[in-house]
TILODREN-567696 format. One record per atom (N, C-alpha, C): x, y, z; residue in one letter. Coordinates in steps of 0.001 Angstrom, whole numbers, plus 500000, padded with zeros to 6 digits. Layout:
<nodes>
+--------+--------+--------+------+
!     c1 !     c2 !     c3 ! type !
+--------+--------+--------+------+
!      X !      Y !      Z !    A !
...
+--------+--------+--------+------+
</nodes>
This chain:
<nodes>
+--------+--------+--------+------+
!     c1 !     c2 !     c3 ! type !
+--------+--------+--------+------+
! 304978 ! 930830 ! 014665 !    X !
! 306044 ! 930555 ! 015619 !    X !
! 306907 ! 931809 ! 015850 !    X !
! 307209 ! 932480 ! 014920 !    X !
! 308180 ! 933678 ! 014628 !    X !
! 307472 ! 935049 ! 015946 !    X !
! 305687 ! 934864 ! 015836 !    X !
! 305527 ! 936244 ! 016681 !    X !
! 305402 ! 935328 ! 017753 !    X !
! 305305 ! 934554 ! 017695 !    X !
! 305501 ! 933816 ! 019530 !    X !
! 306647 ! 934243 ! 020020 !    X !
! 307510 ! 934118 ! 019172 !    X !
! 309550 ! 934137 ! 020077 !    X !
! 309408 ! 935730 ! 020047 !    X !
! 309209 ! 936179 ! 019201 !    X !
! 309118 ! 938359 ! 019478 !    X !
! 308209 ! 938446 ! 020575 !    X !
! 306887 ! 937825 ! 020468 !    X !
! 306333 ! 938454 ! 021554 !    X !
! 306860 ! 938305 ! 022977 !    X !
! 307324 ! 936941 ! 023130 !    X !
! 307816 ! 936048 ! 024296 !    X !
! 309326 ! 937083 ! 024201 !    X !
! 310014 ! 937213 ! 023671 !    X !
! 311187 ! 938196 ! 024084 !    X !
! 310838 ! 939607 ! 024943 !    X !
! 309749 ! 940192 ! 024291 !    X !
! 308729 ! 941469 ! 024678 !    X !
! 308842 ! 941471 ! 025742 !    X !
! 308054 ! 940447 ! 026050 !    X !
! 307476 ! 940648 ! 026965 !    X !
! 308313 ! 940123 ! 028757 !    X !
! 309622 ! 939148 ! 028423 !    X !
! 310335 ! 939149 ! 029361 !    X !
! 311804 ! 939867 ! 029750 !    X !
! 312470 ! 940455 ! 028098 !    X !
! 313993 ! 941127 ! 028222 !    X !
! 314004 ! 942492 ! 028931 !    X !
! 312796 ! 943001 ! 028906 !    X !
! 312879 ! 944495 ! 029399 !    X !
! 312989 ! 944745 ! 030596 !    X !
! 312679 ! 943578 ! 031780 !    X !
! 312871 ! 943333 ! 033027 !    X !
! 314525 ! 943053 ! 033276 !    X !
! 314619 ! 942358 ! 032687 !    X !
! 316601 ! 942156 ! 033274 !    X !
! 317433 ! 943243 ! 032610 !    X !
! 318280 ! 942899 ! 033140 !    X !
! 319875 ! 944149 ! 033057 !    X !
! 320006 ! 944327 ! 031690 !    X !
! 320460 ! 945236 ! 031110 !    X !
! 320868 ! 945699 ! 029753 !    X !
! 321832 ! 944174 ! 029498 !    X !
! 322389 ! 944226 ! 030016 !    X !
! 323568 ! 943232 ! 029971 !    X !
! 323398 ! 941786 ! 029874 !    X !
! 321981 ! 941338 ! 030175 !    X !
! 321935 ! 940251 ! 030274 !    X !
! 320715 ! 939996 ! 028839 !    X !
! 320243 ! 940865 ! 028551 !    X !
! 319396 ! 940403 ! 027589 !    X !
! 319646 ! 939027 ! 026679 !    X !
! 321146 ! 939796 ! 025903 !    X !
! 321165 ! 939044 ! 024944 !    X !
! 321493 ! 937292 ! 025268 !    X !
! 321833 ! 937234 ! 026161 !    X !
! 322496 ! 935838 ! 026901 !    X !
! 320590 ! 935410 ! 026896 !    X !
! 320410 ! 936185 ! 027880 !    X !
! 318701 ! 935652 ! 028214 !    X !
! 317489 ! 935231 ! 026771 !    X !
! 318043 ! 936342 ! 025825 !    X !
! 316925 ! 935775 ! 024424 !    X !
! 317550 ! 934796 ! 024163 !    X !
! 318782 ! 934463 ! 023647 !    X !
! 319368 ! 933080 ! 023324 !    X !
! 318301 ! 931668 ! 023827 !    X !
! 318534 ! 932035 ! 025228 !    X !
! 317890 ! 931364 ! 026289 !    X !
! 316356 ! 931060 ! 025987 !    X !
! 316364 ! 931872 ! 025767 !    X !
! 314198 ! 931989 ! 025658 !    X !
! 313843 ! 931409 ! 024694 !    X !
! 314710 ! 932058 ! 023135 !    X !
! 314673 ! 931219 ! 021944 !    X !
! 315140 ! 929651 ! 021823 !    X !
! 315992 ! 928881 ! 022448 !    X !
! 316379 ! 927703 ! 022231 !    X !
! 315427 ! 927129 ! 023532 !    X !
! 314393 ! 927337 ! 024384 !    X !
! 313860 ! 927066 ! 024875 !    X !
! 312775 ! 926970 ! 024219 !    X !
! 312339 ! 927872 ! 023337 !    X !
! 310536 ! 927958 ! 022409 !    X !
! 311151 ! 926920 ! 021502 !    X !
! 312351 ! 926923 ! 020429 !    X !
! 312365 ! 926617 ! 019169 !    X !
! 313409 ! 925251 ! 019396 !    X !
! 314156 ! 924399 ! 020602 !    X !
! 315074 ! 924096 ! 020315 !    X !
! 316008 ! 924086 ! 019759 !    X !
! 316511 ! 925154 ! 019223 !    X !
! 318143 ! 925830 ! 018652 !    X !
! 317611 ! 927573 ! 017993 !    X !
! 319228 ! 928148 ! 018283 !    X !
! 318951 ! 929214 ! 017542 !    X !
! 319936 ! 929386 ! 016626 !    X !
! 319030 ! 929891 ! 015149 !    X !
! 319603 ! 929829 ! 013540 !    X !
! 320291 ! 931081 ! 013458 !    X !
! 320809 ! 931436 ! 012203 !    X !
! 321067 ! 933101 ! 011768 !    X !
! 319615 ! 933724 ! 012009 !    X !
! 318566 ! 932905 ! 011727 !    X !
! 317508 ! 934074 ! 011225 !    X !
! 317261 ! 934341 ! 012648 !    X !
! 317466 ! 933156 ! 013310 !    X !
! 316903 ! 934153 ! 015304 !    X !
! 317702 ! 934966 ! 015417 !    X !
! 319149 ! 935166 ! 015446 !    X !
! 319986 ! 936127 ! 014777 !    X !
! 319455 ! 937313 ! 015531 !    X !
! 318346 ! 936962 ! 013657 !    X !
! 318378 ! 938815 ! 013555 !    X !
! 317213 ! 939205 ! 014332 !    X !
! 316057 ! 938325 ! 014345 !    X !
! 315091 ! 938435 ! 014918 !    X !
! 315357 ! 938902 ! 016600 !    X !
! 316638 ! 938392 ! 017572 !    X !
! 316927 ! 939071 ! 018347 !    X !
! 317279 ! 940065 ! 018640 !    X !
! 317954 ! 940048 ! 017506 !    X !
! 319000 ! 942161 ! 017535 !    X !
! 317595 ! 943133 ! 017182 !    X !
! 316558 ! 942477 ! 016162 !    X !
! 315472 ! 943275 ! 016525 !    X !
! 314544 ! 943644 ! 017477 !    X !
! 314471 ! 942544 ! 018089 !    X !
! 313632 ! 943163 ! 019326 !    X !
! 314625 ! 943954 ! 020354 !    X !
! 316095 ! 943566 ! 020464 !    X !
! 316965 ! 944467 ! 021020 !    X !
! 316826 ! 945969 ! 020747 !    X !
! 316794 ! 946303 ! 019536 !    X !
! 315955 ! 947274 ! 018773 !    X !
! 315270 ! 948257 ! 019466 !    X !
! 313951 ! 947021 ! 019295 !    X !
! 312771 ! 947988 ! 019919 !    X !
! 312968 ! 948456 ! 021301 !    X !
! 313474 ! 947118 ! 022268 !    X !
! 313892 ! 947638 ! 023576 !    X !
! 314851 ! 949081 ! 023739 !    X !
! 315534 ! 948750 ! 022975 !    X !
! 316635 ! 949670 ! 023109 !    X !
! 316650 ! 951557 ! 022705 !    X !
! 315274 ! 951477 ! 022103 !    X !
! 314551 ! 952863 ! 020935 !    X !
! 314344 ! 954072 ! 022332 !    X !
! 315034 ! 954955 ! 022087 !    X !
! 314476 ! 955937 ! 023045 !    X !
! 313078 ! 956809 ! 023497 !    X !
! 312946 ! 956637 ! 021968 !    X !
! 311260 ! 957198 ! 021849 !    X !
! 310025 ! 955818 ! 022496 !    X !
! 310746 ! 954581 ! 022540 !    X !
! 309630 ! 954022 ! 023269 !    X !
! 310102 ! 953544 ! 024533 !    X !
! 311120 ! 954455 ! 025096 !    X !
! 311283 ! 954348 ! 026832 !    X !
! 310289 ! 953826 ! 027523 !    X !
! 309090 ! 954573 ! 027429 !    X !
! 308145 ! 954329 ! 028270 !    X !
! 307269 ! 953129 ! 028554 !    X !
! 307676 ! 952504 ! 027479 !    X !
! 307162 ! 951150 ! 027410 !    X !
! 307543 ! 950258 ! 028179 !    X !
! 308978 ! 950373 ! 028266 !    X !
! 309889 ! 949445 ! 028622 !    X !
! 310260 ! 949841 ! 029919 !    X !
! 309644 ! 950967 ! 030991 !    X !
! 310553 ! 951073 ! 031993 !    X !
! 309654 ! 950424 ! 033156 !    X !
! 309609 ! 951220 ! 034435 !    X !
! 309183 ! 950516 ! 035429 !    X !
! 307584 ! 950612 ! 035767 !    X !
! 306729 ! 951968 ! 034894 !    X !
! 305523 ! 951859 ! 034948 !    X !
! 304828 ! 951238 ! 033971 !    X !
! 305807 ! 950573 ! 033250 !    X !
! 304948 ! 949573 ! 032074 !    X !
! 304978 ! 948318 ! 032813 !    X !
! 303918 ! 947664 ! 031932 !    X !
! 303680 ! 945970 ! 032249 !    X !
! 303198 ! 946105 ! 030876 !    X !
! 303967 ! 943904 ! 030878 !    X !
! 303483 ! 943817 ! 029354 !    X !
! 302318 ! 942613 ! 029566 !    X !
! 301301 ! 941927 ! 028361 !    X !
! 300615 ! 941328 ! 028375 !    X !
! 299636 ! 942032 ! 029417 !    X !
! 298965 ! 942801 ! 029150 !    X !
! 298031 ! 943359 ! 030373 !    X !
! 296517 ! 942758 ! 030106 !    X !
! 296040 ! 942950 ! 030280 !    X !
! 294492 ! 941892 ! 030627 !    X !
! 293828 ! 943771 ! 030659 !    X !
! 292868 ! 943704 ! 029351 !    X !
! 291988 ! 944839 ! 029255 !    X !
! 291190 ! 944496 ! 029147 !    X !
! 289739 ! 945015 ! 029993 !    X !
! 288564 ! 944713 ! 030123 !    X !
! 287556 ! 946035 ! 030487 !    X !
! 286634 ! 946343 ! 030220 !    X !
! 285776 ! 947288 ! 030129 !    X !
! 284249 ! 947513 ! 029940 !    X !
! 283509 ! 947825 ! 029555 !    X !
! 282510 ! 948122 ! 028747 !    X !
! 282156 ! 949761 ! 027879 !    X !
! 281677 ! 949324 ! 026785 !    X !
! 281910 ! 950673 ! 025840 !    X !
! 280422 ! 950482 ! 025105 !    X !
! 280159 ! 951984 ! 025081 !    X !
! 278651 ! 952266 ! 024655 !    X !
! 278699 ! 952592 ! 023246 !    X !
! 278156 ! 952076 ! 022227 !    X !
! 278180 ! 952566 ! 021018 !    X !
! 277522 ! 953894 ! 020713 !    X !
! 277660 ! 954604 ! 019502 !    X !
! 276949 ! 956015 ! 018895 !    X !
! 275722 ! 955042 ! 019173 !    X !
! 274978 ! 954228 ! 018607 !    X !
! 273727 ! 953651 ! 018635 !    X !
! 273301 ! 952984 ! 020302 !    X !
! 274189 ! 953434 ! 020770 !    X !
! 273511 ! 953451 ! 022339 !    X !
! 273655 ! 951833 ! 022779 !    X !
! 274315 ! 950635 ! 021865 !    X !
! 274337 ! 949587 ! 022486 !    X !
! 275735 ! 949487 ! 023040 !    X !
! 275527 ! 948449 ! 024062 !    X !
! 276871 ! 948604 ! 025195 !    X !
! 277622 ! 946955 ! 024531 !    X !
! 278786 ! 947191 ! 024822 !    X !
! 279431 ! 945982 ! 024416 !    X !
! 280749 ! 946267 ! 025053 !    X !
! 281215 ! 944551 ! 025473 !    X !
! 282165 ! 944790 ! 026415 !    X !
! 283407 ! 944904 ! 025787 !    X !
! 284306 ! 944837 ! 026487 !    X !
! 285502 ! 944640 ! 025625 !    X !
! 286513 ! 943804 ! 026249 !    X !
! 287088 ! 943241 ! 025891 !    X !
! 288114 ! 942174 ! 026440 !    X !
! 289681 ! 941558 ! 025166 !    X !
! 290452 ! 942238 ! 026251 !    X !
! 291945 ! 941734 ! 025100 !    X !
! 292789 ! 941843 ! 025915 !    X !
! 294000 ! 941158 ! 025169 !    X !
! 295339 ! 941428 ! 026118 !    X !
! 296421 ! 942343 ! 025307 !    X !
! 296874 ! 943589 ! 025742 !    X !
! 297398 ! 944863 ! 025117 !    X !
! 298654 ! 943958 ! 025793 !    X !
! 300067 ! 944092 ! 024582 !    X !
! 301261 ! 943933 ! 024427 !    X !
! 301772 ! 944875 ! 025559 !    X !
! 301369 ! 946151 ! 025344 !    X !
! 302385 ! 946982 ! 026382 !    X !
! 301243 ! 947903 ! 026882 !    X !
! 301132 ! 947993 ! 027900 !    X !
! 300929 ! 949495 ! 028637 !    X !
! 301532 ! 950240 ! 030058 !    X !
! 301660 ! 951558 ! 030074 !    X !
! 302338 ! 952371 ! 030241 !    X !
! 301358 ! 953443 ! 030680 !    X !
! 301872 ! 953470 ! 032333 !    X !
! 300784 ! 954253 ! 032521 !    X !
! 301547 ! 955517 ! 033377 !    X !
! 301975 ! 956381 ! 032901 !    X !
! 302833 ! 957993 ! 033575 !    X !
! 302010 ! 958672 ! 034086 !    X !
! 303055 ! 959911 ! 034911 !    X !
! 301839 ! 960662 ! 035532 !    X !
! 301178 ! 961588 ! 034547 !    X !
! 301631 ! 961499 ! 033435 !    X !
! 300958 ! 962900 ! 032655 !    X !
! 299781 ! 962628 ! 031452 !    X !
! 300232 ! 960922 ! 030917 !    X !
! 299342 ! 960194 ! 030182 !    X !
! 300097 ! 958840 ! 030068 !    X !
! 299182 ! 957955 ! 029415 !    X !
! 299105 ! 956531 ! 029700 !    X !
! 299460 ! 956100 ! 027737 !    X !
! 300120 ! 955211 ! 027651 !    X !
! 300475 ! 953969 ! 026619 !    X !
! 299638 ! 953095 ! 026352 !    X !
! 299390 ! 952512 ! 025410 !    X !
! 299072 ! 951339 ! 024732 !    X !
! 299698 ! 950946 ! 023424 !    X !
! 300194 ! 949444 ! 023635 !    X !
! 300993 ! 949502 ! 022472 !    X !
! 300686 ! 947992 ! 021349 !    X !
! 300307 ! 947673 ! 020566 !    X !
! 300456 ! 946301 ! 020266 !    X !
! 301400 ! 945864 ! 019243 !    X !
! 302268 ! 945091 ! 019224 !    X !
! 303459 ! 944333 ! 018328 !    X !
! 302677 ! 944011 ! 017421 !    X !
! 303426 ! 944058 ! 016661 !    X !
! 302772 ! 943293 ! 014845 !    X !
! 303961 ! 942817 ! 014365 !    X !
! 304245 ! 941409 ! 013881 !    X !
! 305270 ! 940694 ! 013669 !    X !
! 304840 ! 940025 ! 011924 !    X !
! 303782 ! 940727 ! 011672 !    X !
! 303174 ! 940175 ! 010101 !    X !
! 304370 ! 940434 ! 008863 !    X !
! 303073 ! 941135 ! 007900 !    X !
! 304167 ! 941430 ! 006724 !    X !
! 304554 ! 943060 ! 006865 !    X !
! 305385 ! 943382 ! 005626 !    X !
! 305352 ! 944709 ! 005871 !    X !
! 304291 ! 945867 ! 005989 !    X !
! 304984 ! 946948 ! 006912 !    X !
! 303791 ! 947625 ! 007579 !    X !
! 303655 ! 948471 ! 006749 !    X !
! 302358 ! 949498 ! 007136 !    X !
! 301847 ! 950042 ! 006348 !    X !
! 302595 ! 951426 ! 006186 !    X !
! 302600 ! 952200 ! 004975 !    X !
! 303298 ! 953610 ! 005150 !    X !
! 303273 ! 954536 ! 006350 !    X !
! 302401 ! 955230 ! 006687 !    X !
! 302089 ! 955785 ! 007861 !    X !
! 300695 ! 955032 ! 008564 !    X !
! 300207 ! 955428 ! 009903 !    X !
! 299655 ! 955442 ! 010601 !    X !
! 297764 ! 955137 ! 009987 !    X !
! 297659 ! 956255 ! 008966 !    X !
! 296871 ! 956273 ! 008560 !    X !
! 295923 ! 955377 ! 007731 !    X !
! 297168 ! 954265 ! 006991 !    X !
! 297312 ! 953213 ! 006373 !    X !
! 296982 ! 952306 ! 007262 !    X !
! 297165 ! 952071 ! 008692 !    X !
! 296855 ! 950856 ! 009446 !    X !
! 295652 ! 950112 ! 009680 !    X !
! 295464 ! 949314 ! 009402 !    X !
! 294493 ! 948395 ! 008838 !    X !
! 292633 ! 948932 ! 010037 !    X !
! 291891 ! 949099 ! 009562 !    X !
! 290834 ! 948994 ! 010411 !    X !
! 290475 ! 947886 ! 010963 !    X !
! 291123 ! 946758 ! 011707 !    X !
! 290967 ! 945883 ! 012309 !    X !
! 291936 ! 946246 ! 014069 !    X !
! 292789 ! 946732 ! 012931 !    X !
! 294234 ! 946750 ! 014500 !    X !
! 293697 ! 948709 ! 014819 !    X !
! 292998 ! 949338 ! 014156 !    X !
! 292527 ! 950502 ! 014830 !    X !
! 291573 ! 950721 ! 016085 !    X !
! 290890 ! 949638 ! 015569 !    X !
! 289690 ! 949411 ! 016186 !    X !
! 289733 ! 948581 ! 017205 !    X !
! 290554 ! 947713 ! 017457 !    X !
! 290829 ! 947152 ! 018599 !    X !
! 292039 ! 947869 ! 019343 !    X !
! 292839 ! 948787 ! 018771 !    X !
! 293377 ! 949522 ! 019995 !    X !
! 292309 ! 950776 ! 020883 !    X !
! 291599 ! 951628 ! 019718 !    X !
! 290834 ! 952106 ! 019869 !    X !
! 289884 ! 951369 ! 020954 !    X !
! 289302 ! 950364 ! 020963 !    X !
! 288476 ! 949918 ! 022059 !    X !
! 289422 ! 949756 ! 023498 !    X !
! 290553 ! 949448 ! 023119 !    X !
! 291783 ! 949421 ! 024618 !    X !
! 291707 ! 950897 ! 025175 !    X !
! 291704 ! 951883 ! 024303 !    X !
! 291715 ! 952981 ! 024789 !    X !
! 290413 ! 953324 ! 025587 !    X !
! 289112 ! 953313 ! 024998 !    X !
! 288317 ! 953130 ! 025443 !    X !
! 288124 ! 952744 ! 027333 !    X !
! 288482 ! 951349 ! 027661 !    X !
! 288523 ! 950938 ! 028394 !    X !
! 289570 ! 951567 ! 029553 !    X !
! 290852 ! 951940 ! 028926 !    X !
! 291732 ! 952787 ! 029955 !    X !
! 291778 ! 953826 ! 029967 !    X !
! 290969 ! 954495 ! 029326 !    X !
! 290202 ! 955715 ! 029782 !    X !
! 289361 ! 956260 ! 031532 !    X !
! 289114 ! 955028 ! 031350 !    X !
! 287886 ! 954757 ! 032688 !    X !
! 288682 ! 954840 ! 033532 !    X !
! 290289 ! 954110 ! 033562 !    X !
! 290933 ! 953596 ! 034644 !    X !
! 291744 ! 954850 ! 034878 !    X !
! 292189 ! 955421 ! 033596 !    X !
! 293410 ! 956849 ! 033950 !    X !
! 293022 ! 957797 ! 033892 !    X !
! 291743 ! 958108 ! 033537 !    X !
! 291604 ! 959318 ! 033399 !    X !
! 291806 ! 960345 ! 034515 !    X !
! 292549 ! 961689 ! 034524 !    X !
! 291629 ! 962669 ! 033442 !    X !
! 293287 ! 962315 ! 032318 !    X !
! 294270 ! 961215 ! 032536 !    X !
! 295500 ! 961244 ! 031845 !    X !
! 294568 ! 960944 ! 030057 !    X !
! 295458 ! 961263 ! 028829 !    X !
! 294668 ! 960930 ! 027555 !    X !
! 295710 ! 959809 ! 027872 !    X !
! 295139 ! 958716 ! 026256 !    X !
! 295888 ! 957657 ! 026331 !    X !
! 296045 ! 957056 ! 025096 !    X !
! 297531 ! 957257 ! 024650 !    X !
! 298079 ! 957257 ! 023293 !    X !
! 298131 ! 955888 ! 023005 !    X !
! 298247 ! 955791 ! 021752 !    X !
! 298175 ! 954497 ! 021171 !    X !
! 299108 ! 953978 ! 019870 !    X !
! 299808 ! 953054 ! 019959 !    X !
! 301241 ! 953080 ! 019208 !    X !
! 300752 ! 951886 ! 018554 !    X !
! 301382 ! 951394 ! 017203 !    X !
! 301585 ! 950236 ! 016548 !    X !
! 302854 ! 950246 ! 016487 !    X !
! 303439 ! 948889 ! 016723 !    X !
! 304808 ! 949078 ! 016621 !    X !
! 305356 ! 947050 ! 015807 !    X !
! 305598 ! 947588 ! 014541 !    X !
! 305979 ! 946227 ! 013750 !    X !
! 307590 ! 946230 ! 013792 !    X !
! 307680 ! 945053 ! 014148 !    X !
! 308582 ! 944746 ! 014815 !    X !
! 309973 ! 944570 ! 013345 !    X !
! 309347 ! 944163 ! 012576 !    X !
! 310287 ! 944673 ! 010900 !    X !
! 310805 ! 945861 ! 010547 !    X !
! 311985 ! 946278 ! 011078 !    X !
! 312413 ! 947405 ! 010604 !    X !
! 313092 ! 947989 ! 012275 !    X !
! 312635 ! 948408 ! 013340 !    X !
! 311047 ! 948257 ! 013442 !    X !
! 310242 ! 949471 ! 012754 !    X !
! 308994 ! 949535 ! 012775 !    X !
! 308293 ! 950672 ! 012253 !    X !
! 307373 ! 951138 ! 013499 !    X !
! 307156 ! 952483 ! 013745 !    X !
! 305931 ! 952363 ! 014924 !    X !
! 305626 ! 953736 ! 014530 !    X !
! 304526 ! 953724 ! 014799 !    X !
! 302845 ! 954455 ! 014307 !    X !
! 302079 ! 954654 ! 015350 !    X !
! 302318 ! 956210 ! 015817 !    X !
! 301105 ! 956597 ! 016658 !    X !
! 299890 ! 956800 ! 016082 !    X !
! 298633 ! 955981 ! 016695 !    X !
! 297702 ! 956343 ! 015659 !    X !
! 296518 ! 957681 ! 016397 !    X !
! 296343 ! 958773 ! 015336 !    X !
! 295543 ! 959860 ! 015630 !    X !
! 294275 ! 959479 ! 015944 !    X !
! 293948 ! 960114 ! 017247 !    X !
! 292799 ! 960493 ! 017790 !    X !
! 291727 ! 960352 ! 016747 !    X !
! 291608 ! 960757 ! 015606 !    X !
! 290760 ! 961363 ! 015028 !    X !
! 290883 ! 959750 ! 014641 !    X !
! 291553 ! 959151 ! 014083 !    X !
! 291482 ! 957876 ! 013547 !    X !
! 290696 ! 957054 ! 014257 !    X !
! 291262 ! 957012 ! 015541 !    X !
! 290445 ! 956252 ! 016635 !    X !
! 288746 ! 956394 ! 017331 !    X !
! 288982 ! 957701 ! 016720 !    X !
! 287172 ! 957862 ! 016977 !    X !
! 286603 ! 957261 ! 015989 !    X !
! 287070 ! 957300 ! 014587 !    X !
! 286289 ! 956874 ! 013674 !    X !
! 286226 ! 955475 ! 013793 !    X !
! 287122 ! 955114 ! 014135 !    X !
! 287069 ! 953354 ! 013991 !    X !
! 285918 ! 953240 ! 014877 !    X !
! 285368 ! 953663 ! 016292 !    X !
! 284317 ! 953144 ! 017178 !    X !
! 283022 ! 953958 ! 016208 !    X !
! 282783 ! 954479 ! 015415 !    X !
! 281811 ! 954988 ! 015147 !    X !
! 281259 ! 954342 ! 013909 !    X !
! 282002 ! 953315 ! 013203 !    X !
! 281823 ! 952905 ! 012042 !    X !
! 281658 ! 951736 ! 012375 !    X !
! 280567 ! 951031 ! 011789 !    X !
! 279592 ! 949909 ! 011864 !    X !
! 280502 ! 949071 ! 012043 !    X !
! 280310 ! 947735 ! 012777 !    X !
! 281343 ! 946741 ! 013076 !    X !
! 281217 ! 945688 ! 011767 !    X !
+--------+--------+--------+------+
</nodes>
């Protein structure tokens, strides 16, 4: 229930006025949960947070959209093709390079980047994949961003190749 109301905040506060957010999560939350506790509280001032982080401007401004619908096809090292299909939390597409971002509302995150689980590598890694096709010649970075704290983790290139190259 908890990453439903973060994601569902995500994905609608960044559109209205600075000013109206917090009136509007209230809103969103006693609409998902019928009332809001201390703990939505805090859970709001955090995603206020993330909205509010300068380093992830780009997420949040007018060339992002959230919940995006990614679809593709991607050729393995072993030459088999497999499609790909997900819905990326945030992307962000500038003139110089393009975003991908996915929320993680679990337990605590991992130390750095490097630590991030080969499940959530590998499926951003395949997002990238796919918006590659669409932005290129832009590259296209790829963020974890846990919403605890918050914490966010660009994850390296080099990481992301390995995840598509290593047996599923």
């Amino acid at each position: 229930a908890r990453g439903r109301v973060v994601h569902s905040l995500l994905e609608k506060l960044p559109a209205l006025d600075a000013q109206l957010r917090r009136a509007a999560a209230h809103a969103i939350v006693q609409k998902l949960q019928r009332h809001v506790s201390p703990s939505d509280e805090a859970l709001i001032s955090s995603v206020m947070n993330i909205i509010d982080r300068p380093d992830l401007a780009m997420l949040f401004g007018p060339q992002a959209r959230a919940e995006v619908t990614i679809t593709g096809r991607w050729t393995a090292p072993d030459g088999t093709a497999h499609d790909i299909f997900g819905i990326a939390d945030r992307v962000a597409v500038m003139a110089d390079v393009a975003w991908v971002a996915d929320f993680k509302t679990g337990p605590a995150p991992p130390r750095s980047a490097k630590d991030t689980s080969a499940g959530i590598v590998r499926q951003l890694a395949l997002y990238q994949a796919a918006l590659r096709a669409i932005v290129a010649p832009r590259p296209v970075r790829c963020l974890v961003i846990w919403t605890e704290g918050p914490v966010v983790h660009e994850l390296h290139q080099a990481q992301l190749n390995a995840a598509l190259d290593a047996p599923e």
